[in-house]
Each structure stands twice: as C-alpha cells, then as structure tokens.
C-alpha positions in Angstrom: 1.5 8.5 -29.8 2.2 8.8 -25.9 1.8 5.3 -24.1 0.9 6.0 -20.0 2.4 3.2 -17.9 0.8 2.9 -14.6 2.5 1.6 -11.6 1.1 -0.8 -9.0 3.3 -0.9 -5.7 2.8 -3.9 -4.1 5.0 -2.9 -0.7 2.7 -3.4 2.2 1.5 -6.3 1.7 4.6 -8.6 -0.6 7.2 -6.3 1.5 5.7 -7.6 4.5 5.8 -11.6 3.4 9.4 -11.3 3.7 11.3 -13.4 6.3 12.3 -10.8 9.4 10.5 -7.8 7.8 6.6 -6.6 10.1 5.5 -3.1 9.8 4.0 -1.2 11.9 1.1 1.3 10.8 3.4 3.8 11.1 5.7 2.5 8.8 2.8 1.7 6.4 2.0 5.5 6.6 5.8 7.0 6.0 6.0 4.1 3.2 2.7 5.2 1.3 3.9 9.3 1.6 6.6 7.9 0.0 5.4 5.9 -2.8 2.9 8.9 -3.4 5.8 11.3 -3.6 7.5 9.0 -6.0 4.3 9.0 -8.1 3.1 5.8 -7.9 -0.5 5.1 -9.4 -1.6 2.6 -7.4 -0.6 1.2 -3.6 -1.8 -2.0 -2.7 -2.4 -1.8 1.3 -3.2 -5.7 1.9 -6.1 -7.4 2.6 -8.4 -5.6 5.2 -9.8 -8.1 7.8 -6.3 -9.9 7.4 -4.6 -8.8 10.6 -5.3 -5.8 13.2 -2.3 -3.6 11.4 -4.4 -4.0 7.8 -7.8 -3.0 9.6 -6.0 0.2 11.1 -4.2 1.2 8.1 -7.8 0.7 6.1 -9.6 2.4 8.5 -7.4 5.7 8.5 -8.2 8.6 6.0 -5.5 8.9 3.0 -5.2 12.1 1.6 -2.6 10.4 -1.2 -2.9 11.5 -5.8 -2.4 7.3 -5.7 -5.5 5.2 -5.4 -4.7 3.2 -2.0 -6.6 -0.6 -3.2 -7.3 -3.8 -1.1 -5.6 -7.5 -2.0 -8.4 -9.2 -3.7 -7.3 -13.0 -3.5 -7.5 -14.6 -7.3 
C-alpha cells in the first residue's frame, strides 16, 4: 500500500517573518510558479486583509495544480 504525502509550503507568509527578508508581489508570484513547478500541494499565501501586498496577491487569479490557501490564526 502507497502512502500520498502532501506538502504545505509555508514561504510567503513564515519566509517573510524573517529579519531583512519583504517581498514584493512579484516575488510572491515567481515564488508560487516555483513552488507549483516543484509540486507542492498546498501554498499558504498569508493572511488576506493583513497588509496591502497579501490583498493584491489574494486578489490576483492563480492558474497554479497547488491549492493557494489563506493563514487562518489558531
């Protein structure tokens, strides 16, 4: 029996907590292709309402095999 992992990229938004490191939407686009391209399941892209770059980024159309989510604060 086959067990599927899934992976949950957690880039643009942890990536972006670190000390020095802001991306632009842009970035947040070329990092998503690439996370897609790697095969990635899942790509976290923040929390929407959090800052202007997180509204854009929510607000453009993806046309990515991952399933782009939101942070949902636990």
């Amino acid at each position: 029996m086959k067990t599927r992992l899934s992976l949950f990229d957690t880039t643009l938004r942890d990536g972006q907590q670190t000390p020095g490191v802001t991306f632009s939407l842009d970035d947040k686009l070329v990092i998503m292709d690439m996370l897609d391209k790697l095969g990635v399941d899942y790509i976290e892209g923040g929390y929407p309402g959090g800052n202007p770059t997180d509204n854009e980024l929510f607000a453009k159309e993806r046309n990515t095999k991952a399933i782009f989510t939101a942070f949902g604060m636990t």
